[in-house]
N, C-alpha and C positions, 0 to 999 in steps of 0.2 A: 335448123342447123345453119350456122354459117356457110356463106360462099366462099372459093378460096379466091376470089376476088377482093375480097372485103378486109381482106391483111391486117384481122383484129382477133389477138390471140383470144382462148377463153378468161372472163372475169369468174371471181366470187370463189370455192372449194369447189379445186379440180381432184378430182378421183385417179389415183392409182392402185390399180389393181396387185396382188400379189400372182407368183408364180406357182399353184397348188403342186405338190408332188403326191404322188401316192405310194404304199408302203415299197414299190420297186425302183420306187424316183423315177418315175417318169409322168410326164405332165398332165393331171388331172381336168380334162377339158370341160368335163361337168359343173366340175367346185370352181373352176374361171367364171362359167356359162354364171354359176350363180353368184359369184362374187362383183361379176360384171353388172347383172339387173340390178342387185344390191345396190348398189353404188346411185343408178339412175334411178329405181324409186323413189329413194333417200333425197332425188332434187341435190345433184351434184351435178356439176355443170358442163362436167368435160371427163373424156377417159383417156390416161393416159398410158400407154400398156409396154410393156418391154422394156420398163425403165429399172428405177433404183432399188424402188419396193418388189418388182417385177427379177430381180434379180439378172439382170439383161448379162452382168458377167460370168451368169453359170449357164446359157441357153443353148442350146445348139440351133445350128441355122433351121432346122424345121421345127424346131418347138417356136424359135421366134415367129418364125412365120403363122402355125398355127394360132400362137396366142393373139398376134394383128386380126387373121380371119374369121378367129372367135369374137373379137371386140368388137368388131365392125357387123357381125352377122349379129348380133344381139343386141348393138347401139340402133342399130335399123334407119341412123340417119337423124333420131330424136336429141341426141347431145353430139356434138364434135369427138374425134378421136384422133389421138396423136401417139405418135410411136417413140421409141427410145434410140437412137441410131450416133454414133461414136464408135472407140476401139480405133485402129490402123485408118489412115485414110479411103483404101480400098475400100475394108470392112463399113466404115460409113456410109461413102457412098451406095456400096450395093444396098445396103439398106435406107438410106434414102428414094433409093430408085424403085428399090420392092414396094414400101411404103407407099408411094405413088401409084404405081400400078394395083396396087390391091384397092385404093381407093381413099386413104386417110388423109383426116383433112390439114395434118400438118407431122414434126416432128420435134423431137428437145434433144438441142444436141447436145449431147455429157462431154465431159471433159478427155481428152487423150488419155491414153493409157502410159503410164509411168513420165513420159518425157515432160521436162519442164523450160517450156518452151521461150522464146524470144517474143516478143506483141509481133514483130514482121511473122515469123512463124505461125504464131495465133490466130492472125489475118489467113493467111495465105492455107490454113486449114479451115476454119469456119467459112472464107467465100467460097472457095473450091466445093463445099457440100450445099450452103445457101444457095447456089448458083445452080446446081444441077439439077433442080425440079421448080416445079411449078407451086409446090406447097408451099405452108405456113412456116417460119420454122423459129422458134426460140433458142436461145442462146443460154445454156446452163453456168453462170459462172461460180467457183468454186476451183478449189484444188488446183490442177493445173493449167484450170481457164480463168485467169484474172484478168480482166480486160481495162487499160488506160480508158480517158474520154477521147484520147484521139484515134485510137484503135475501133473503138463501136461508133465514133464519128462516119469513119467509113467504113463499116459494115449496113449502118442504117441506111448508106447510097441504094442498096439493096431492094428493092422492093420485099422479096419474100419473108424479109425480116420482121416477124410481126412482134417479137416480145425478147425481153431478158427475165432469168427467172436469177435468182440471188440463194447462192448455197454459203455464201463467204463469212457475211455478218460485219465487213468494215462500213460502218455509218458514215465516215467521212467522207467516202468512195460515193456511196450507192445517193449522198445527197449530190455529189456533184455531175453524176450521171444524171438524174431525173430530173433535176432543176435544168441542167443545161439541153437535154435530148427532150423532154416535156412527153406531151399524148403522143409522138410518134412512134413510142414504143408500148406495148402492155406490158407493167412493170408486176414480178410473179416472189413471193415470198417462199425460197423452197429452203429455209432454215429447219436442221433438224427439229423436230414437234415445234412446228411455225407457230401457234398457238402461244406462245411464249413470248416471241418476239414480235408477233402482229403489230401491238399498238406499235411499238414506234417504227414500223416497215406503213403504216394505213396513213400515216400526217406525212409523209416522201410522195405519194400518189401510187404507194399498192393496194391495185384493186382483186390480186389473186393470189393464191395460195396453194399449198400442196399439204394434206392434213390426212397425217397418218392415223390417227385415231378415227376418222371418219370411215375406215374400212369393217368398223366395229361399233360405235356409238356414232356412226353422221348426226344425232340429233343434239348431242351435244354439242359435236362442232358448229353443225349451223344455230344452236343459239347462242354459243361463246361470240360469234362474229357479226348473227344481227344484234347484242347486247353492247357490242366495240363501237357499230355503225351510230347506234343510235342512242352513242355514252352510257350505258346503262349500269354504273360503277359498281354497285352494292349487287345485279348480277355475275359481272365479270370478277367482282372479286370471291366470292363464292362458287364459281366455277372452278378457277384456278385454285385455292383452296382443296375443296371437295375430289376433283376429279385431273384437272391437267398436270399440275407440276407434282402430285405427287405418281404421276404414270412415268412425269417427266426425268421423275429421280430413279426409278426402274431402269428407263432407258438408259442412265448413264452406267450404272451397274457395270456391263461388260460391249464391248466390241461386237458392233454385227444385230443389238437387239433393236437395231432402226428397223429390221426387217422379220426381224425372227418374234417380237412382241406385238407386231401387228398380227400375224396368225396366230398367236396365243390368244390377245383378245377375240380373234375370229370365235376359235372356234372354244372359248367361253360361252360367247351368244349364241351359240350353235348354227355357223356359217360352217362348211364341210368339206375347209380346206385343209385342212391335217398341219401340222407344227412342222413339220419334216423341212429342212434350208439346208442349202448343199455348200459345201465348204469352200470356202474356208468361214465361213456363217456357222454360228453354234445356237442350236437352239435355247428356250427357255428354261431356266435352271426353276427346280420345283418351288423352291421357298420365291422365288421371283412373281412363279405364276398363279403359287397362292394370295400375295400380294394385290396382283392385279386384278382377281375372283374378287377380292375386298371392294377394290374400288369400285369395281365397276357394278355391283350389287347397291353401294351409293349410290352411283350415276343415276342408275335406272328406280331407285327408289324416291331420292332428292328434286330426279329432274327428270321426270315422267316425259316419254315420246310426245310428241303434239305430229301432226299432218305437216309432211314437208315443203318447205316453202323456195322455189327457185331465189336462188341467192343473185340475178338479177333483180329480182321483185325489192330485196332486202337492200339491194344496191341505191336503187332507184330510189326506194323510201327515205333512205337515207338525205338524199341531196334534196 
């Protein structure tokens, strides 16, 4: 595991866990416990918990807390763990600060809730949270965190600033970001089913990702991305084909299936976190998730598991 001296977010397919409920809605700490090992067998390179997939805006304060507790009691220190922390500035902060205190080695901050702010504003919220701990922290941009280059100019003054993850998709933006700011950032591809947009997020210098499908198939994802690394055309175009973009066209379906079709495919593969997303999230519609039964009976037919491979390893091969 990294040092949090070492101010270098996680590279390769970072793991986001879901928020399991059970038939009373309340928070399944089991189907976590096992969604969490899941993830790090798989050779996923980081945990990121309490976020988007994590449903962080239905949580109450001690489920959040619990779900940090769980990730970190389970990660045991073998991959990094980072939290989800945004909402009110208060509300950030105290979860930065818990964050810290429970022991995690960074956090992703999300974007404010409803207000759409001024960049001075933008600033004066992201350093205000950056600044209060000692951790790692990324910077989620999307929605109502767009950030100028002269805005993350000076946030990068920052030490604790170790990454930008990208939910936006303006290419013109994110090349004049990375060209101009270079390795001093880890630059993080968090476009919905990233998998889509990888290649041209990997030639900017993203070397990470957030891969919602990896919560159900990771072996497809890690070989969709060492086939990217190491050009492998005729696989990546058969993946996408066979398995991504038509999960990809699911997803677009309805509102809210960013979150609700990742436990569909869970618990297709019989991961034992229950379909159940609390509102304003709707679950998977039945023709939807007979659908996805299809695919992913390809997947696993087509593109048989192999032994997981840390996506450092794949990085590294790569150059």
């Amino acid at each position: 595991m990294m040092t949090k001296t070492e101010r270098i977010a996680p590279a390769g397919i970072l793991g986001f866990p879901v928020a399991p409920f059970d038939r009373h809605d309340n928070l399944d700490v089991k189907a976590l416990e096992k969604n969490i090992q899941f993830l790090i067998d798989e050779g996923l390179t980081s945990i990121f918990i309490g976020c988007g997939s994590g449903e962080f805006h239905a949580l109450a304060p001690f489920e959040y807390q619990t779900m940090v507790e769980t990730a970190l009691a389970v990660s045991k220190g073998k991959v990094p763990v980072y939290t989800g922390v945004g909402g009110s500035i208060t509300n950030a902060l105290q979860l930065a600060q818990l964050s810290e205190k429970l022991g995690a080695d960074g956090y992703l901050i999300l974007p404010p809730y409803l207000i759409e702010p001024e960049q001075e504003g933008l600033y004066d919220y992201l350093s205000t949270i950056i600044s209060s701990t000692e951790l790692n922290a990324i910077v989620y941009k999307r929605d109502n965190c767009v950030l100028t280059l002269n805005t993350l100019q000076r946030l990068v003054e920052y030490n604790q600033l170790a990454g930008l993850k990208d939910g936006l998709g303006n290419m013109d933006l994110n090349i004049e970001l990375t060209q101009t700011i270079g390795e001093r950032l880890r630059w993080l591809n968090g476009m919905p089913m990233a998998e889509v947009t990888m290649p041209a997020y990997v030639n900017l210098g993203f070397t990470a990702y957030s891969s919602a499908i990896s919560n159900y198939i990771p072996h497809i994802s890690a070989m969709f991305y060492e086939a990217l690394l190491n050009q492998n055309k005729a696989l990546l175009n058969d993946l996408y084909r066979d398995v991504i973009l038509p999960i990809n066209r699911i997803r677009k379906q309805r509102k809210g299936y960013a979150v609700s079709l990742i436990k569909a495919g869970m618990e297709i593969v019989g991961l034992p976190v229950g379909t159940k997303v609390r509102p304003p999230l709707i679950p998977v519609e039945k023709e939807h998730y007979k659908e996805l039964e299809l695919i992913l009976k390809t997947a696993f037919e087509k593109y048989p598991k192999q032994k997981p491979k840390r996506m450092e390893e794949a990085i590294h091969e790569s150059n």
